[in-house]
Backbone as CSV, one residue per row, in Angstrom:
resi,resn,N_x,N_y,N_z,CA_x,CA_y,CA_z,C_x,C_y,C_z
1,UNK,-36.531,24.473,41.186,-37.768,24.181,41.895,-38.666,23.280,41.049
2,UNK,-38.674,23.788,39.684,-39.922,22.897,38.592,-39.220,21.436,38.924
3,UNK,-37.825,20.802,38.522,-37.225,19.648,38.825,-37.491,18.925,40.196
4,UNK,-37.336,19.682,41.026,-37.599,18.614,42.238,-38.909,18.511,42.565
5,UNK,-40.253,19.431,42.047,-41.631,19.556,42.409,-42.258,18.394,41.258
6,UNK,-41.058,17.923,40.093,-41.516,16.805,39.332,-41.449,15.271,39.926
7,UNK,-40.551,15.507,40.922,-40.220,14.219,41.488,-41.589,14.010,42.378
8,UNK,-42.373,15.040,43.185,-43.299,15.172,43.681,-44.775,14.654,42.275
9,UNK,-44.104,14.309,41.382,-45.296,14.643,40.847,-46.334,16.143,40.558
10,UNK,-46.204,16.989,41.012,-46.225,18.639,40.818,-45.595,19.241,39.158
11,UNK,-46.215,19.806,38.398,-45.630,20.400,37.442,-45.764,22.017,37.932
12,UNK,-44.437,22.706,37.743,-44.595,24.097,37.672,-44.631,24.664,36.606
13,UNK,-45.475,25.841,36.376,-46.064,26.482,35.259,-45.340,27.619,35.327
14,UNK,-44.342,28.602,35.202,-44.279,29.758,35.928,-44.674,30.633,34.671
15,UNK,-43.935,32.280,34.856,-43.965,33.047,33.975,-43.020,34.045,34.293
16,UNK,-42.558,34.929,34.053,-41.847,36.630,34.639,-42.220,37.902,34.094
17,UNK,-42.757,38.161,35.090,-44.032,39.305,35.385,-43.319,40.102,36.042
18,UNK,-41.818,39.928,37.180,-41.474,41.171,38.165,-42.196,41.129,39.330
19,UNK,-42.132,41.578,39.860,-42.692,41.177,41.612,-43.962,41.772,41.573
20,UNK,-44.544,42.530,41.170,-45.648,43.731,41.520,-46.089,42.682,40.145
21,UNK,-46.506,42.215,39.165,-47.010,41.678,38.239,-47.489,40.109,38.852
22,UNK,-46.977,39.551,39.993,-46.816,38.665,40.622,-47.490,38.596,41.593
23,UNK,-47.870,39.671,42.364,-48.992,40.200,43.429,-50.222,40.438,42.591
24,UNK,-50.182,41.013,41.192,-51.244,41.352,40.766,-52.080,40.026,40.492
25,UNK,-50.907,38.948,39.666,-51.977,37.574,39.531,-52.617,37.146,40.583
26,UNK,-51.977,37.033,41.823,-52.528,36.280,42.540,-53.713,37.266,42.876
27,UNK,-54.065,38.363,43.107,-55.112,38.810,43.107,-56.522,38.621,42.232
28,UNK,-55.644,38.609,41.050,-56.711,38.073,40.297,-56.832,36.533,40.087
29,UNK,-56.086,35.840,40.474,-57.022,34.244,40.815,-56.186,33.725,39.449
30,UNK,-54.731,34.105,39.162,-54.380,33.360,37.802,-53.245,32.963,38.486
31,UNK,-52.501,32.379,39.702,-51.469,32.112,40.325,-51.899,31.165,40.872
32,UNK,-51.380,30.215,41.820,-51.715,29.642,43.058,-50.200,30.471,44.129
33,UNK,-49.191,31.175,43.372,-47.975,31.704,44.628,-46.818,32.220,43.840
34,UNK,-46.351,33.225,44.217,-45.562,34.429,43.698,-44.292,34.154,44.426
35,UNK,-43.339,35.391,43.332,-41.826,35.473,44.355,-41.856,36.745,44.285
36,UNK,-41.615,37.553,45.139,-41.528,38.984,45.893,-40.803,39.607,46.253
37,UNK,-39.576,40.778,45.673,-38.766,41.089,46.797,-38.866,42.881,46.017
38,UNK,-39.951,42.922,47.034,-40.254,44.748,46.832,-39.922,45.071,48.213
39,UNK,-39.285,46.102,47.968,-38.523,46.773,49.097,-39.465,48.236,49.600
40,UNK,-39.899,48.076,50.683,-41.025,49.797,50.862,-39.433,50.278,51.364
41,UNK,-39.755,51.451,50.789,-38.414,52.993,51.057,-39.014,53.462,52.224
42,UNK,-40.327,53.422,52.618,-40.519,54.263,54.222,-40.092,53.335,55.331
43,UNK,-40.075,51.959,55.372,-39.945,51.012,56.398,-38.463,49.942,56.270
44,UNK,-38.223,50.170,54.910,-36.777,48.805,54.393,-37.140,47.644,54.596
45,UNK,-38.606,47.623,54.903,-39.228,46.195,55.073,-39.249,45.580,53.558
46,UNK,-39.344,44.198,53.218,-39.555,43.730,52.134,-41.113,43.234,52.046
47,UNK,-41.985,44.007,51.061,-42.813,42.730,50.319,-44.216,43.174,51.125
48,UNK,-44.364,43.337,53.068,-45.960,43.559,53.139,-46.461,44.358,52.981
49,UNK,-45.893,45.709,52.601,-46.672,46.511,52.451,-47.516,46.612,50.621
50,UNK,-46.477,45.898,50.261,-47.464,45.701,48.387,-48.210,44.559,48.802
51,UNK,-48.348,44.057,49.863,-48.946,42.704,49.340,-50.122,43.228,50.258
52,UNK,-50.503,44.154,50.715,-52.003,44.820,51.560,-52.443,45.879,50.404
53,UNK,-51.138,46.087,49.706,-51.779,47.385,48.782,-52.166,46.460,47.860
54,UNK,-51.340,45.297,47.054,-52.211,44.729,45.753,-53.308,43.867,45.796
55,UNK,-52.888,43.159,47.383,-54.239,41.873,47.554,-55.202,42.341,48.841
56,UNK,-55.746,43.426,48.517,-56.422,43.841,49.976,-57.074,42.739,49.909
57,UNK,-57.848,42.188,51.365,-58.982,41.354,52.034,-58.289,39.931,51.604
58,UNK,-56.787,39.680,51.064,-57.155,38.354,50.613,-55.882,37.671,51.756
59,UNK,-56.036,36.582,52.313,-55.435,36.284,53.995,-54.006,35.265,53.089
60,UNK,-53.124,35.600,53.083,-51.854,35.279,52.798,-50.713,34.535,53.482
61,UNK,-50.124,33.839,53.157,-48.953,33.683,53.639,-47.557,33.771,53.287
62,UNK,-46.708,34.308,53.833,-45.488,34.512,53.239,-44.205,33.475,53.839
63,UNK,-43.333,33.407,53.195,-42.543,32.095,53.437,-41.049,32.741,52.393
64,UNK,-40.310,33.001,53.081,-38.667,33.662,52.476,-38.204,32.137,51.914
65,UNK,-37.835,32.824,51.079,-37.260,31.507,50.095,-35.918,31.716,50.265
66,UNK,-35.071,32.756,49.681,-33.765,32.970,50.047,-32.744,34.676,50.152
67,UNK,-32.083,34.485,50.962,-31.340,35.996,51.080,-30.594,36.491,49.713
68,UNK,-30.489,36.987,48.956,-30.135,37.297,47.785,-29.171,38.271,47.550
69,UNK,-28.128,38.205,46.703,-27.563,39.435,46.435,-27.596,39.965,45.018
70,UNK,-27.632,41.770,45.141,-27.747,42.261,43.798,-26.653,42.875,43.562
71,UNK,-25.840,43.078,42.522,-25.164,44.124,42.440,-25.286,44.345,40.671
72,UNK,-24.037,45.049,40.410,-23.700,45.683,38.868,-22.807,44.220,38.035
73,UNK,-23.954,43.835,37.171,-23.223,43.065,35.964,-22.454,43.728,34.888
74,UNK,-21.109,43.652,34.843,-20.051,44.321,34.136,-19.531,43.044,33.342
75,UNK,-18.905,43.740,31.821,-17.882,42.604,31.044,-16.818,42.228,31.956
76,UNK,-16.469,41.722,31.505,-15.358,40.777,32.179,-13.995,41.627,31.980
77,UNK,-13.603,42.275,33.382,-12.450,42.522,33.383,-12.934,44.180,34.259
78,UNK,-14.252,44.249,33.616,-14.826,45.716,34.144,-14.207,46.999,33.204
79,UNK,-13.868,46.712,31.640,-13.635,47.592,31.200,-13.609,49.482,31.349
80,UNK,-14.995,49.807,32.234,-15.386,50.664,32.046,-15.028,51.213,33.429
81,UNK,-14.212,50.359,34.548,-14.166,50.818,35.420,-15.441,51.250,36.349
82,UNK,-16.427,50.627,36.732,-18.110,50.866,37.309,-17.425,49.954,38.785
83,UNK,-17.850,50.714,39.629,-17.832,50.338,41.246,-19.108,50.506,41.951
84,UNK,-19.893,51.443,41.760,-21.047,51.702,42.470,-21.881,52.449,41.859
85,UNK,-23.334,52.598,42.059,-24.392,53.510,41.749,-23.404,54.985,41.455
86,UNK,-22.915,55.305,42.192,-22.600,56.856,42.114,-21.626,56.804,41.098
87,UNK,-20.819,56.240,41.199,-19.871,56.275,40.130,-20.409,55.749,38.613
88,UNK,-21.527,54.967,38.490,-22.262,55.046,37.359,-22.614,56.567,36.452
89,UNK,-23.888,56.811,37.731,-23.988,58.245,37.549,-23.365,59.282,36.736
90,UNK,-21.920,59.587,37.403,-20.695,60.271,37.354,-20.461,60.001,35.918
91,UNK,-20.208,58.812,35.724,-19.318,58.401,34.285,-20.184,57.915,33.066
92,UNK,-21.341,58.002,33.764,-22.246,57.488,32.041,-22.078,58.522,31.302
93,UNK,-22.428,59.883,31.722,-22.356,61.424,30.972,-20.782,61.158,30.289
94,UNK,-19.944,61.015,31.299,-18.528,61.482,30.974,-18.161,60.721,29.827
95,UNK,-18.276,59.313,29.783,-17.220,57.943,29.019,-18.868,57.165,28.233
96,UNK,-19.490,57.512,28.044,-20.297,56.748,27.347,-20.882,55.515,27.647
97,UNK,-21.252,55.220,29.109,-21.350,54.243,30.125,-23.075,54.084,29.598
98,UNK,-23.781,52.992,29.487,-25.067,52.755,29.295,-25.727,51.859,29.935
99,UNK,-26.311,51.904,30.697,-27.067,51.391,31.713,-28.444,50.377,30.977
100,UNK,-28.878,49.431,31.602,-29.614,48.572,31.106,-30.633,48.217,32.523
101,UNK,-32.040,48.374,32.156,-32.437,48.715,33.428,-33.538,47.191,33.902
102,UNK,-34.251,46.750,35.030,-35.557,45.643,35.267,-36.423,47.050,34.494
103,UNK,-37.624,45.968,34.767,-39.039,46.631,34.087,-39.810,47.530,35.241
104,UNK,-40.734,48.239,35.106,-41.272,49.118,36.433,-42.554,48.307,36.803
105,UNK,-42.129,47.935,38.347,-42.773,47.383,38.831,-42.131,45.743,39.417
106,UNK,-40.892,45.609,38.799,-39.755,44.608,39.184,-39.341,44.990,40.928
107,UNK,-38.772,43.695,41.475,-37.963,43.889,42.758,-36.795,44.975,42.558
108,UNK,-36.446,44.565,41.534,-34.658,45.045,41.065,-34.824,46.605,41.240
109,UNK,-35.899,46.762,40.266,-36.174,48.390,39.711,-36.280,49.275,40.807
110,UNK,-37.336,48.418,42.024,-37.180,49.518,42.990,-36.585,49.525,44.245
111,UNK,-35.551,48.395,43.809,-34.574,48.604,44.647,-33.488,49.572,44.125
112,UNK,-33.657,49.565,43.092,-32.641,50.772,42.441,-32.965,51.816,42.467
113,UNK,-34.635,52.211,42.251,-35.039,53.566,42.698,-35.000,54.013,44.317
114,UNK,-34.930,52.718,45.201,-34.428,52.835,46.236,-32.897,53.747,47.244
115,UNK,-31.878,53.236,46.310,-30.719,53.399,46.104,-30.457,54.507,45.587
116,UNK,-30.901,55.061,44.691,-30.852,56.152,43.761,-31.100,57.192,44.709
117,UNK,-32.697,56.963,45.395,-32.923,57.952,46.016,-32.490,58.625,47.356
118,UNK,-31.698,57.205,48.168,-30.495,56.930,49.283,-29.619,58.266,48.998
119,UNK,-28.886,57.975,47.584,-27.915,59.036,47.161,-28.010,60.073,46.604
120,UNK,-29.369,60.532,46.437,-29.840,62.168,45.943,-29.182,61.695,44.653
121,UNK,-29.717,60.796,43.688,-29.020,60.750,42.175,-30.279,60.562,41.422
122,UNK,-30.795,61.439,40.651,-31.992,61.779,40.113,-31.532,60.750,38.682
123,UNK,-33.295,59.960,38.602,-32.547,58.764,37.507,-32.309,59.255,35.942
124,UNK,-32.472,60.685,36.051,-32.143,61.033,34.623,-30.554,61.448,34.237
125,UNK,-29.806,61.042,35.435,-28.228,61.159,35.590,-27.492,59.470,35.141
126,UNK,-28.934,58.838,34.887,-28.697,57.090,34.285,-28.845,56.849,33.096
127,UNK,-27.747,56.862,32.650,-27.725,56.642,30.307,-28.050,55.364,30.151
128,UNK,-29.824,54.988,29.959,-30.161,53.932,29.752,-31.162,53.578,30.913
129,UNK,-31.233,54.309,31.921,-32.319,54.003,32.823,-33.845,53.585,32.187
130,UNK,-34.133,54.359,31.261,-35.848,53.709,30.657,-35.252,52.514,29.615
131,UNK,-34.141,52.225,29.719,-34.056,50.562,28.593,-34.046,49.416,29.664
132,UNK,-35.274,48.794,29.194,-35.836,47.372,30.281,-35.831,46.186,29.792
133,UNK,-35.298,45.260,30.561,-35.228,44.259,30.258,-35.978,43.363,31.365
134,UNK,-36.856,41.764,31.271,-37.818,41.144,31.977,-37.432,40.624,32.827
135,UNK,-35.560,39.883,32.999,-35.107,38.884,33.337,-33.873,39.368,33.882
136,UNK,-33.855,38.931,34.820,-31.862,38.835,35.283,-31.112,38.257,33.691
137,UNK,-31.343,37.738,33.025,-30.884,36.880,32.370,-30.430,38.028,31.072
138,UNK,-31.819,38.376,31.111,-31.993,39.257,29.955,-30.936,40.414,30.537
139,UNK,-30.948,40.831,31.407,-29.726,42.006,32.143,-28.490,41.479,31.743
140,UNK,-28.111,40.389,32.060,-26.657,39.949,31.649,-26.539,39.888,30.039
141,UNK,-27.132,39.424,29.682,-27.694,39.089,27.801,-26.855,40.602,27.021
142,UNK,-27.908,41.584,27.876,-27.726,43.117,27.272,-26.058,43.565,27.629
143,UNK,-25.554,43.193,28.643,-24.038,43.275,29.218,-23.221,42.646,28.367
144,UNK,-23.503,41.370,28.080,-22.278,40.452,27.161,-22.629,40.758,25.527
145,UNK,-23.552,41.343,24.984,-23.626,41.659,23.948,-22.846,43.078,23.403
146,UNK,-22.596,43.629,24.271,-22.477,45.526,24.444,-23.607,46.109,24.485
147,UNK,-24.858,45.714,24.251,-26.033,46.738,23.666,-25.882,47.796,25.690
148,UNK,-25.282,47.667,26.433,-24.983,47.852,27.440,-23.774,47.459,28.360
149,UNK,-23.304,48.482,28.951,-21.619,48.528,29.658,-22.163,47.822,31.078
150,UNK,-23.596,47.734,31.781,-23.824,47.354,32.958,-24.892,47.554,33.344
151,UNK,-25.794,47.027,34.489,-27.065,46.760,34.571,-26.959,46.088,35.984
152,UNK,-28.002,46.451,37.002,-28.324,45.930,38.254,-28.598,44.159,37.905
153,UNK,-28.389,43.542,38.625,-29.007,42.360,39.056,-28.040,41.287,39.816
154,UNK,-28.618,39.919,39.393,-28.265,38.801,40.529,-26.801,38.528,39.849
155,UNK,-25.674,37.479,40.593,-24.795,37.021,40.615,-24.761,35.759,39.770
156,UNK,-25.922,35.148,39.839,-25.743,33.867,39.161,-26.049,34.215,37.866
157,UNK,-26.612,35.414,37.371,-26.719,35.732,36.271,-25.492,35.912,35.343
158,UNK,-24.893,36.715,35.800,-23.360,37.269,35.594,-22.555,35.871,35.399
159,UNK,-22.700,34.866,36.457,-22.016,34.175,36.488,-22.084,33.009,35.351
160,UNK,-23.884,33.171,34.963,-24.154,31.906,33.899,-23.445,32.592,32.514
161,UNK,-23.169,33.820,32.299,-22.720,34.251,31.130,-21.317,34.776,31.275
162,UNK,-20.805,34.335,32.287,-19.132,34.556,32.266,-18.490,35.886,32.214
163,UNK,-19.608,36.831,33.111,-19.029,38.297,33.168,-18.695,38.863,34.473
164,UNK,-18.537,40.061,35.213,-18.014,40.097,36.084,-19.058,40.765,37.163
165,UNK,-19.304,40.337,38.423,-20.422,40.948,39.045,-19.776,41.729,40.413
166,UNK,-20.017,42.994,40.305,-20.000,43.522,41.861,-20.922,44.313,42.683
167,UNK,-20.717,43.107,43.715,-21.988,43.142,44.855,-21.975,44.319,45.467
168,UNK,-23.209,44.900,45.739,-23.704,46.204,46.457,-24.674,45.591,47.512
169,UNK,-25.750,45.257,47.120,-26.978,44.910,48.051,-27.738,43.816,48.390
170,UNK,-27.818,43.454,50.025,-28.499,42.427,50.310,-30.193,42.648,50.318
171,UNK,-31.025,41.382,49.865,-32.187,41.594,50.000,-33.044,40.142,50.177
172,UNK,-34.223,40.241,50.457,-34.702,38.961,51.094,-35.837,38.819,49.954
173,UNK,-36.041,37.714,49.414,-36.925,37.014,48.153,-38.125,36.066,48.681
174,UNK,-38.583,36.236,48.932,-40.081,35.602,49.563,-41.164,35.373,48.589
175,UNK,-41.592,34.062,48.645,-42.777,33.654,48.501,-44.125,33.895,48.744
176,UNK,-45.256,34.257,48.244,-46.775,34.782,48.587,-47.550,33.560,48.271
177,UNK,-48.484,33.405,49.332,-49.029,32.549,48.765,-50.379,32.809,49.522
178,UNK,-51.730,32.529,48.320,-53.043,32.883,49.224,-53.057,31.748,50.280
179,UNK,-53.973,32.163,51.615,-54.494,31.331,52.028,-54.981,29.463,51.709
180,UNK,-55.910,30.146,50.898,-56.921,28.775,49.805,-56.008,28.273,49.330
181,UNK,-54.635,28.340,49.123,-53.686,27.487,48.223,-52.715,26.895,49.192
182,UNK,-52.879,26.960,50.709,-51.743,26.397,51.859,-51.825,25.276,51.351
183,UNK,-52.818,24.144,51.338,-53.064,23.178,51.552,-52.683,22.345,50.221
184,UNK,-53.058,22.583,48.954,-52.776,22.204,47.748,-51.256,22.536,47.836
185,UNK,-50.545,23.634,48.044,-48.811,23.627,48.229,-48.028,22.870,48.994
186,UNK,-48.492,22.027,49.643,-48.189,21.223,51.059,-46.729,21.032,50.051
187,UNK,-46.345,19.651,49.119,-45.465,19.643,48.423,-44.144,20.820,48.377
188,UNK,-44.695,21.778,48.324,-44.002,23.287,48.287,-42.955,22.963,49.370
189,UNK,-43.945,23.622,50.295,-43.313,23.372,51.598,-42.409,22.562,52.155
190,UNK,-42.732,21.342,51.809,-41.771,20.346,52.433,-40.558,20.701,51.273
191,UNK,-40.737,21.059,50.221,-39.005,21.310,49.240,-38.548,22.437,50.268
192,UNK,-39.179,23.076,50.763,-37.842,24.248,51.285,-37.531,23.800,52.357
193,UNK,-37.969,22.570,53.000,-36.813,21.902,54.041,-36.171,20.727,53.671
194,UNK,-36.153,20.535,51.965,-35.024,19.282,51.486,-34.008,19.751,51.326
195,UNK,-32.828,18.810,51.934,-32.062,19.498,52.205,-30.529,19.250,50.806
196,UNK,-31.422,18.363,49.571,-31.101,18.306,48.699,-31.407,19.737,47.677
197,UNK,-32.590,20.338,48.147,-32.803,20.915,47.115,-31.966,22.586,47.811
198,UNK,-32.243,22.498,48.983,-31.092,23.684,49.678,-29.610,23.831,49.559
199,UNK,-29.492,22.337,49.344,-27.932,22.716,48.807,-27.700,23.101,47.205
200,UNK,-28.865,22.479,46.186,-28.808,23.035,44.640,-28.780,24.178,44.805
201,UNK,-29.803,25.212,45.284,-29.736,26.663,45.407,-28.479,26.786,46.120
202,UNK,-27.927,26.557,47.099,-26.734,27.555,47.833,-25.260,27.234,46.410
203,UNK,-25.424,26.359,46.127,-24.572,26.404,44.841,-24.468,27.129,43.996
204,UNK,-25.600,28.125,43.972,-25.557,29.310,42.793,-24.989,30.799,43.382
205,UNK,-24.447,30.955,42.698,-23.797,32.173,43.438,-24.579,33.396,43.773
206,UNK,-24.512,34.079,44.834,-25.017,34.849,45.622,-26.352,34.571,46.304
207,UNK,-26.375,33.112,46.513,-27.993,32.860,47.470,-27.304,32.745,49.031
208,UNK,-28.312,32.949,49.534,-28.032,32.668,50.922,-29.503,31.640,51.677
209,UNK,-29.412,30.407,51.494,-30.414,29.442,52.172,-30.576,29.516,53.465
210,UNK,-30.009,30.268,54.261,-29.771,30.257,55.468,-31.459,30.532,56.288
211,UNK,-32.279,31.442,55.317,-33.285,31.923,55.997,-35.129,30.982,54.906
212,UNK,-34.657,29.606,54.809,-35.235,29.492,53.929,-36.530,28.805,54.175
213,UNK,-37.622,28.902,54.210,-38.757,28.155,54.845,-39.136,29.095,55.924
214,UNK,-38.460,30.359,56.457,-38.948,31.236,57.554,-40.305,31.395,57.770
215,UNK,-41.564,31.118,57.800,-42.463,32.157,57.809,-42.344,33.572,58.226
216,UNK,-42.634,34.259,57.669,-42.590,35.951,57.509,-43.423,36.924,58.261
217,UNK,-44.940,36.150,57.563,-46.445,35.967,57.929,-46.789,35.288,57.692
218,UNK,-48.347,35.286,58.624,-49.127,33.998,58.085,-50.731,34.930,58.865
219,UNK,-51.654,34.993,57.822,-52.773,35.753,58.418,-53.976,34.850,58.875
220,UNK,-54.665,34.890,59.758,-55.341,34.395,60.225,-56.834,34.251,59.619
C-alpha cells in the first residue's frame, strides 16, 4: 500500500498496535485510518461493534480491504504433528508443544479466544498462550527459530519464512476511517479499485481481493 500511495504522491506512516490499539488512535486524533479485524463472539460480525465501543460519537466509515485467512504456522514438515486448536490443546501438555501467542487486544488474539471458547478449551490448556508477539511476522520469527513449535496467524507469513501453514479460519480485514478524513483519503480509495494494486495483494498467499473496496458502513 505505502508503494503505490507513493506513486500518488501520499507517504504512509504506519505502526502495529493490533486492531483495538488501532481504534484507540483514531479516537484519539493520532491516525487519519486503521485496519480492523475484531471478531464480536455474540454476533460473528467483524469490527462494529469495537468501533461504537472505542470511537463513540465519532461518524466513520468502513471499507473491507480483504478476506483473509488464519491458521497454525508450523516448521516445515509439521514436526510436531499440530492439525487444529484441539489437538494443540491435547498435545502441548503431552509432547512439549509451545504455543506463541498475538498481543491482547490484536484481531488474531480474539479470534483465538474466539475459537477456544467455540471448543470449551480453557486457554490455560495453551503452553505459551501469555507469550506475545506484535506481528504476524514476529509469529513466524518465534516458529522458525524454535523459541516455539506453532502460533496462530496469516499465510503469507509462514510463507515469507519458508514454514508450513495450516488453514483453519476465514475472516474479513477492514479499514476505519473517521468521517473528517473521507476526503483527504480520496487517493486511498481509488488504490482499492487499481487493479494493479489488487492483483499485488491476491499474489500473497491467503488474501482474498474479491471483497475489496466494499463499503461495510458509512455513517451519516
Amino acid at each position: 500500500m505505502a508503494q503505490f500511495l507513493a506513486e500518488k504522491n501520499r507517504r504512509l506512516a504506519s505502526a502495529n498496535v493490533g486492531s483495538q490499539g488501532g481504534l484507540v488512535a483514531l479516537r484519539r486524533g493520532e491516525a487519519h485510518f486503521a485496519g480492523s479485524h475484531l471478531l464480536d463472539p455474540n454476533t460473528g460480525e467483524f469490527n462494529i461493534s469495537y468501533i461504537r465501543q472505542y470511537m463513540p460519537n465519532i461518524k466513520v466509515k468502513v471499507v473491507a480491504l480483504v478476506g483473509r485467512e488464519q491458521g497454525l504456522i508450523v516448521k516445515k514438515g509439521n514436526p510436531k504433528g499440530i492439525k487444529s486448536l484441539g489437538d494443540l490443546a491435547g498435545r502441548s501438555q503431552e509432547r512439549g508443544v509451545q504455543f506463541v501467542n498475538r498481543q491482547k487486544g490484536s484481531g488474531t488474539r480474539t479470534l483465538l479466544d474466539y475459537h477456544l471458547n467455540q471448543l470449551n478449551i480453557p486457554h490455560e490448556y495453551i503452553a505459551g498462550y501469555h507469550q506475545d508477539e506484535y506481528t504476524h511476522l514476529g509469529v513466524a520469527t518465534a516458529v522458525a527459530s524454535g523459541r516455539a513449535a506453532c502460533g496462530l496467524g496469516i499465510a503469507a507469513a509462514a510463507q515469507a519464512l519458508d514454514l508450513d501453514f495450516i488453514p483453519l479460519f476465514q475472516e474479513r480485514y477492514d479499514l476505519v476511517i473517521p468521517k473528517e478524513f473521507v476526503d483527504f483519503l480520496t487517493p486511498l480509495f481509488d488504490l482499492l479499485t487499481d487493479s494493479r494494486f489488487q492483483h499485488s495483494i491476491s499474489l500473497l498467499k491467503g488474501y482474498d481481493v474479491s471483497i475489496m473496496g466494499t463499503i461495510i458502513l458509512e455513517d451519516e
